[in-house]
C-alpha positions in Angstrom: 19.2 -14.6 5.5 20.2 -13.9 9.2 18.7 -16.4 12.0 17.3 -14.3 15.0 18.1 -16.8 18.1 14.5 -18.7 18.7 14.5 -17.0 22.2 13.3 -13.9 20.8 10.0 -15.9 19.7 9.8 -17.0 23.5 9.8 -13.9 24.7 7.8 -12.8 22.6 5.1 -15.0 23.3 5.8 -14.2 27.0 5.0 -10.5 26.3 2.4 -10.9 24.5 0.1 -13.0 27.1 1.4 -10.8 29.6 -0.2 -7.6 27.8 -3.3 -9.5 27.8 -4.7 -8.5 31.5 -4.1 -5.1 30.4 -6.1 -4.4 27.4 -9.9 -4.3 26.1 -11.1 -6.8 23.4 -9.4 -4.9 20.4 -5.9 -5.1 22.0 -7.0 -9.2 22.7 -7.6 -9.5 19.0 -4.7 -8.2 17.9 -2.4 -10.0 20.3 -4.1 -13.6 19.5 -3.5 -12.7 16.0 0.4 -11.7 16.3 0.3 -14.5 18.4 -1.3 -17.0 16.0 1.0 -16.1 13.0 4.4 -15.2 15.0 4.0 -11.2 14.3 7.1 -9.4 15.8 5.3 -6.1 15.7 2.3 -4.1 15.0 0.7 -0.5 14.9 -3.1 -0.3 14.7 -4.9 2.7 14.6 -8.4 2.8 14.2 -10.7 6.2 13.5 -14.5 7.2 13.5 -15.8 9.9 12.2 -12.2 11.4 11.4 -11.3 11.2 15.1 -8.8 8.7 16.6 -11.0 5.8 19.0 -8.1 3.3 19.0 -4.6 2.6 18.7 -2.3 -0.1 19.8 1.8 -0.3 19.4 2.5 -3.5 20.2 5.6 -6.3 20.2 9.1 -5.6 18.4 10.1 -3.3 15.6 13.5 -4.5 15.9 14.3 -8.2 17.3 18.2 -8.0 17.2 17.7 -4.8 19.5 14.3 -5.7 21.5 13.1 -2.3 20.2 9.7 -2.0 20.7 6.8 -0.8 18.2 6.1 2.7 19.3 3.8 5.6 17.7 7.0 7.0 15.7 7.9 3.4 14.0 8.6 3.2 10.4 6.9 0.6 8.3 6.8 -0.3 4.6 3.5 -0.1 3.0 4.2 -2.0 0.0 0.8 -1.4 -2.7 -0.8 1.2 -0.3 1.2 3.2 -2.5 -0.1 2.9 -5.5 -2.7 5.8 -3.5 -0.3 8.3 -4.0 0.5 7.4 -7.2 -2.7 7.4 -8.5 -3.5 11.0 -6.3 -0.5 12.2 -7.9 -2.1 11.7 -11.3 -5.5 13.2 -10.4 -3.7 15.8 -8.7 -2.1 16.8 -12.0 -5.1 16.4 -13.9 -7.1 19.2 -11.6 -3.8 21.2 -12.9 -5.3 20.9 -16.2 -1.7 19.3 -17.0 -3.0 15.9 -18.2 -6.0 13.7 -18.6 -6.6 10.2 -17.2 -8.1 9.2 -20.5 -4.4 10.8 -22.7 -2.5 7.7 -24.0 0.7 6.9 -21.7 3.1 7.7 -24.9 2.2 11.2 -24.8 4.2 11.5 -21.6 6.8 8.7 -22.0 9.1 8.3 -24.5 10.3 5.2 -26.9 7.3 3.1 -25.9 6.6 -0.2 -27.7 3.9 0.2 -30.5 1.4 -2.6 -28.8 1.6 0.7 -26.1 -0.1 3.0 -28.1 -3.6 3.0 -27.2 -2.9 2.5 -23.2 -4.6 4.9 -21.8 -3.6 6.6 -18.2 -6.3 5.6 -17.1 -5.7 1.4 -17.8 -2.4 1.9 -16.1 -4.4 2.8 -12.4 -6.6 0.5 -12.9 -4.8 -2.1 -13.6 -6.6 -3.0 -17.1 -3.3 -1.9 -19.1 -2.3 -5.2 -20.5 1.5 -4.6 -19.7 3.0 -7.5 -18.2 4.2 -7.0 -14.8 7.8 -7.3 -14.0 6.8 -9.5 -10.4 8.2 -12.9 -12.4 10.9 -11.2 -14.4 14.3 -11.0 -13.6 16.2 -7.6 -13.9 14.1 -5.3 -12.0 15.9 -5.4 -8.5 16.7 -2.3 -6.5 20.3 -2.6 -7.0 19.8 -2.6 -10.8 19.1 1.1 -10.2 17.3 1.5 -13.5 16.5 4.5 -15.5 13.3 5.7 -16.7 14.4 5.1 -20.0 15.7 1.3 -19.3 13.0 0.7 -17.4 10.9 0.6 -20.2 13.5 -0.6 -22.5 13.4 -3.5 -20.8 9.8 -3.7 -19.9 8.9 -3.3 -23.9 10.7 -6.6 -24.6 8.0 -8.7 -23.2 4.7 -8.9 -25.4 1.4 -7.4 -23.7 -1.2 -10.0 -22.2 -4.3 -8.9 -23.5 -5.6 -5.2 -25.1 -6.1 -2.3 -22.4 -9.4 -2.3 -21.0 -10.2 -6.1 -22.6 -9.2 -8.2 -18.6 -8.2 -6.9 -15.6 -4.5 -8.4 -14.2 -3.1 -6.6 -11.3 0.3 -5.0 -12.6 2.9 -3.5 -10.4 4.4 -2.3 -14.1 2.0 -0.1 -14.8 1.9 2.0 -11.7 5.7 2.3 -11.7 5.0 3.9 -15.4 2.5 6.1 -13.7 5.2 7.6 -11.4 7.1 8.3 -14.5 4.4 10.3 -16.2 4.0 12.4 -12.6 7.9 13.0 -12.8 7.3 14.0 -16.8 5.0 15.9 -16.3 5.6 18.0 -13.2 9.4 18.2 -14.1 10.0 16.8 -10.5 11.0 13.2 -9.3 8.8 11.2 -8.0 9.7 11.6 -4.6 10.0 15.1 -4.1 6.6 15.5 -6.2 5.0 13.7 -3.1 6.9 15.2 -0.8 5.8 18.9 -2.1 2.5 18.5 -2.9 1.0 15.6 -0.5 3.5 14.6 2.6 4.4 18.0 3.5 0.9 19.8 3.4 -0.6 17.0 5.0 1.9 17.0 7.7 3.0 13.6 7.0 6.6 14.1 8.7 7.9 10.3 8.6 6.8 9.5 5.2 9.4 9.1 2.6 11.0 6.1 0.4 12.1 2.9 1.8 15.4 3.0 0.3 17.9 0.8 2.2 20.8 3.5 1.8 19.0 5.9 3.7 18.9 6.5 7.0 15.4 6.4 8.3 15.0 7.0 12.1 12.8 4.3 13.5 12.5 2.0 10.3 11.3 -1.6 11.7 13.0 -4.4 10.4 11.3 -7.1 8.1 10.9 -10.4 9.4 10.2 -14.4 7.8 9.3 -16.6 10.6 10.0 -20.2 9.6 10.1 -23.8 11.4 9.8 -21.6 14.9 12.9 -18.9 13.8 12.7 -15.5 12.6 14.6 -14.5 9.7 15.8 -11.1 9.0 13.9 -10.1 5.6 15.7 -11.0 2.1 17.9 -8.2 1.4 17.7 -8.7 -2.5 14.8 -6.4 -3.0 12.6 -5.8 -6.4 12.4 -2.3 -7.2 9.0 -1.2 -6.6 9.2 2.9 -6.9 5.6 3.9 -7.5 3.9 0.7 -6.8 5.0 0.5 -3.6 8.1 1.9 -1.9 6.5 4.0 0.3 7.6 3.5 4.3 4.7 5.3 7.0 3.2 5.6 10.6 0.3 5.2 11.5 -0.4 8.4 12.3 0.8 9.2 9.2 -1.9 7.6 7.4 -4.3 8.6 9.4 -3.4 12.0 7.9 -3.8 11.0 4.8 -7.1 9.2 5.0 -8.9 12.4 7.0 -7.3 14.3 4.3 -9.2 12.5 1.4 -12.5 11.9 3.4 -13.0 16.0 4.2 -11.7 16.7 0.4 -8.4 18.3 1.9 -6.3 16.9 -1.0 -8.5 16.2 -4.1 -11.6 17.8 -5.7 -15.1 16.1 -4.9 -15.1 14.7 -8.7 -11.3 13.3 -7.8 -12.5 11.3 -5.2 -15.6 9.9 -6.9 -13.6 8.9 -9.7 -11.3 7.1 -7.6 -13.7 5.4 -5.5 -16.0 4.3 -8.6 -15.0 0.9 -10.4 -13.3 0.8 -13.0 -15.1 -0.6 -16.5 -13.7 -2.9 -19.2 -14.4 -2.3 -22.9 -17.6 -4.2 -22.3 -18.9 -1.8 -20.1 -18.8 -4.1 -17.0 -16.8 -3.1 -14.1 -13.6 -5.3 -13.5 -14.1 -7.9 -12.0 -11.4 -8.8 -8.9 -13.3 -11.5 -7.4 -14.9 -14.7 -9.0 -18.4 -13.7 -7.1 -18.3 -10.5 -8.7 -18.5 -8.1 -5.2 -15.6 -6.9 -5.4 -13.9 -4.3 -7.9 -11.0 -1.8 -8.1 -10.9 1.8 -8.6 -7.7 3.8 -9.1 -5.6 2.6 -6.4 -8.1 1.3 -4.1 -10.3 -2.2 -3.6 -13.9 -1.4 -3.5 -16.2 -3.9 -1.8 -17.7 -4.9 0.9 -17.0 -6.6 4.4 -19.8 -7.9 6.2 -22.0 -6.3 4.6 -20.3 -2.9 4.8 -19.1 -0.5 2.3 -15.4 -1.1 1.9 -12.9 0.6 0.3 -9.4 0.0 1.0 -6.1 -1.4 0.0 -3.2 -3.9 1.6 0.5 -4.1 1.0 2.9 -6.4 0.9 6.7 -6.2 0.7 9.4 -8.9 1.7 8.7 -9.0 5.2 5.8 -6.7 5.6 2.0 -6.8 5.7 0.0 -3.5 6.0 -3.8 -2.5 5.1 -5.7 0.7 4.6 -9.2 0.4 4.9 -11.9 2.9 5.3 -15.9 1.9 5.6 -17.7 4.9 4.7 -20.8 4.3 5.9 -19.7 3.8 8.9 -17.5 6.7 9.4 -14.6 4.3 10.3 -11.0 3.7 9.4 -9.0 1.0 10.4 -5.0 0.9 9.7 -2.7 -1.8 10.7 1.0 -2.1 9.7 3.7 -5.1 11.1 7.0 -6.7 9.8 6.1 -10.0 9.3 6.4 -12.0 5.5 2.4 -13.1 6.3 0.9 -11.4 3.6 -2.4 -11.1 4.3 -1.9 -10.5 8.4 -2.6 -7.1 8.0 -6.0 -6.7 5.6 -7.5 -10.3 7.6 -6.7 -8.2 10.9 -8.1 -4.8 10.0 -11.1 -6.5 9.4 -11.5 -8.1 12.3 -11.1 -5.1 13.7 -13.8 -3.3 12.3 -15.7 -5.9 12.7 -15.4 -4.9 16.3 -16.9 -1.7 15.6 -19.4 -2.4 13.3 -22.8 -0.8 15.1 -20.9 0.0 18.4 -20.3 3.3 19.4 -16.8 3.2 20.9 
C-alpha cells in the first residue's frame, strides 16, 4: 500500500478544529468523530419530511491532491447496494416477469442440486444457505468472472444450512440476485439500474465503482495505521450486486424520497421490503442476540433509541457509508467517508439522528 506523508494527518487535524468556530452542534459531532477515528472525509446529509435540514462536506476526498469533500464527491457504498438489487427484483416482479417465492434455478442455469429449493426470496434475505465467497479465494475483481463461472465456482463449496432454516449474511447470494435481474430483463446489471432506477430518479453520479473507469470526483479509500494513512488495497473482491455501487449524497437522497412517496415501487413493494423476513419456523430472523433487530430485503429493520429504524451500512476496503431512514420521525440521515473504520458511518448517522430526535430543526 502507498504511505500518505503523516503531515497530511496534521493538517488535517488543524482543519478540522479550525471548522469548529464555524458550525452548529451537528457539524461539532461530526468533526469530533472524523477526528476521533482519523476520517479523511465525509458527506452528511440529513432530511425531514423529504426535505433537506442538513448537510455537511467536510475534510479530504483526495489526500495526495488536498481535494476537498464537496457536494459532487464520489463514494463507494459498499452493502447499500444490495437496495438496488433487491428493488431490481421487486421491480421485475410488479412486471409480472418473476416471483420472489420462484426457485433461483428457474433463472440461472447449471446450479448445484443442494440449490434447488432456494427460493428468490432466501437469496435477499439472506436465509439462502449459500456460502459466501467473503473467505474464499478466487473471487477478486481482476478474476473478471462470468456468470457462468461464478457459479461454477461458487457450487464447489457445500451449502451451510437449508434455505429458510438460519440466517447468515451472504454477499453470494445477492451477487446471484444481480444475475437473475440480468436473466431476466435481457440487460446487464448495470444498465438495468441505470434505465430503470438512476436515470428516472435523476441519480446522475451513480454508476459502478470499477477502477478502469473514469469517474469524475471518485474519493480515494483510505487505512489509517500507527498515525499514517494508507492508500486503500488495490486487490479488490468482486462485489457486483452486493455492493459495487459508488454515490453522492444527494444522490441518495433521491433515492430514499423516491421510496418514501412510492415514486419507484408499489405500496405492497415497499411493505414487503420493510417487513422481516421469517425462517421456516415462522419466527422472523433473527440479526441480533436480543432479538430487536431483523432484516428485510436489503434493509436492517430495528430500532435506535427507541425509534423505528430502518436502514443499511456499507463497507468496502477503505470505505464506511450508512443509509438510514426513521419513519416515524420523517427523518433520513446519510453519511458517506473513505476511511477502512467500518462502522464510522452507521455509529455516526446515529448520532446524528439522535440530534434530531423530537427537535424541529
Amino acid at each position: 500500500m502507498q504511505i500518505c506523508q503523516p503531515r497530511i494527518a496534521a493538517a488535517l487535524i488543524v482543519i478540522l478544529l479550525a471548522w469548529g468556530a464555524r458550525g452548529d452542534d451537528v457539524d461539532d459531532l461530526i468533526k469530533s468523530q472524523m477526528q476521533a477515528h482519523h476520517v479523511p472525509g465525509v458527506a452528511c446529509l440529513v432530511m425531514r419530511d423529504g426535505h433537506t435540514v442538513k448537510t455537511f462536506y467536510g475534510g479530504f476526498a483526495n489526500l495526495e491532491w488536498n481535494e476537498p469533500v464537496g457536494p459532487e464527491t464520489v463514494f463507494e457504498i459498499g452493502s447499500i447496494s444490495k437496495q438496488f438489487a433487491a428493488a431490481s427484483i421487486l421491480l421485475l416482479q410488479e412486471q409480472g416477469k418473476l416471483s420472489v417465492d420462484d426457485n433461483i434455478s428457474k433463472y440461472l442455469t447449471n446450479t448445484p442440486p443442494v440449490w434447488a429449493n432456494i427460493k428468490i426470496r432466501n437469496l435477499l434475505s439472506h436465509t439462502s444457505g449459500i456460502h459466501s465467497y467473503d473467505d474464499m479465494d478466487g473471487f477478486e475483481l481482476r478474476q473478471h468472472l462470468t456468470q457462468a463461472q461464478f457459479i461454477r465456482q461458487l457450487a464447489r463449496h457445500p451449502v451451510d444450512f437449508q434455505p429458510g432454516e438460519k440466517w447468515a449474511y451472504c454477499n453470494a447470494g445477492y451477487n446471484l440476485a444481480g444475475y437473475i435481474v440480468e436473466n431476466v430483463s435481457g440487460e446487464d446489471y448495470l444498465s438495468f439500474l441505470e434505465h430503470h432506477i438512476f436515470t428516472p430518479l435523476g441519480m446522475t453520479n451513480s454508476a459502478f465503482r470499477d477502477p478502469l473507469q473514469v469517474i469524475p470526483h471518485r474519493a480515494a479509500g483510505y487505512v489509517f495505521d500507527h498515525s499514517r494513512y494508507y492508500n486503500r488495497d488495490y486487490d479488490l473482491t468482486d462485489l457486483f450486486a452486493a455492493g459495487s455501487i459508488v454515490s453522492t449524497a444527494s444522490d441518495l437522497a433521491k433515492w430514499d424520497v423516491a421510496l418514501i412517496n412510492g415514486g419507484l415501487l408499489n405500496e405492497s413493494s415497499r411493505q414487503f421490503w420493510w417487513t422481516p423476513a421469517h425462517l421456516n419456523n415462522g419466527q422472523p430472523v433473527p440479526v441480533s442476540r436480543d432479538g430487536k433487530r431483523s432484516y428485510g430485503m436489503g434493509w436492517f429493520l430495528g430500532t435506535v433509541d427507541g425509534h423505528k429504524n430502518i436502514g443499511h451500512g456499507g463497507i468496502t476496503s477503505g470505505f464506511s457509508a450508512a443509509n438510514e431512514l426513521y419513519p416515524d420521525d420523517h427523518l433520513v440521515v446519510i453519511v458517506l467517508s473513505n476511511t477502512d473504520y467500518g462502522g464510522f458511518a452507521v455509529d455516526l448517522a446515529e448520532k446524528i439522528a439522535g440530534r434530531y430526535f423530537g427537535s424541529s430543526h
